[in-house]
N, C-alpha and C positions, 0 to 999 in steps of 0.2 A: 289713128285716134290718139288723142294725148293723152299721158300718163295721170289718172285723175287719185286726188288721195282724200281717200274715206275718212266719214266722221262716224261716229255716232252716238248717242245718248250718253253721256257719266253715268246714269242708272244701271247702262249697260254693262258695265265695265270688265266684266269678265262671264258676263252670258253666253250663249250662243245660237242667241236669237233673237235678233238684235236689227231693226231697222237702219241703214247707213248711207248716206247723205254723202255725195261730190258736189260740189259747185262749181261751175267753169264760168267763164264770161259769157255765154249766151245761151245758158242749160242748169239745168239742177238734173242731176241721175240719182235714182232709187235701188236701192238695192236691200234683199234679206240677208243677215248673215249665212243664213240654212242654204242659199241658195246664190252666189256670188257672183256666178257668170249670168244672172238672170238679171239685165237693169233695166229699169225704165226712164226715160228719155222726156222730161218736161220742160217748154218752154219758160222763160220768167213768170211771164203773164200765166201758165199753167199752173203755176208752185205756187206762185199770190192768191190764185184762187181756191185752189187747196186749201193753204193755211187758213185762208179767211173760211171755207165751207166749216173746218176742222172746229176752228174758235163757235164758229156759230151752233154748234152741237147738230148738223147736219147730217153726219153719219153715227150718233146717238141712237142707240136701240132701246 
């Protein structure tokens, strides 16, 4: 596996819990900060629909 390097939020900036974001050419990985060997694995096409569910207030309680 390639060495991927995390992003995450400037809000975050010295949190430690903290949603954080790789990008590779054909992946976007998820990861907590609380929890860093735990990542999840989204297609392009999975992370576009994400963001777009996200914007649309789909996971709005």
């Amino acid at each position: 596996m390639e060495e991927l390097t995390w992003q995450r939020p400037s809000r975050c900036a010295d949190s430690s819990n903290c949603p954080e974001v790789a990008v590779t050419a054909d992946a976007v990985h998820l990861r907590s900060s609380l929890r860093p060997t735990e990542v999840t694995r989204l297609t392009l096409p999975e992370w576009r629909d994400l963001l777009t569910a996200i914007r649309d207030g789909e996971f709005d309680a």
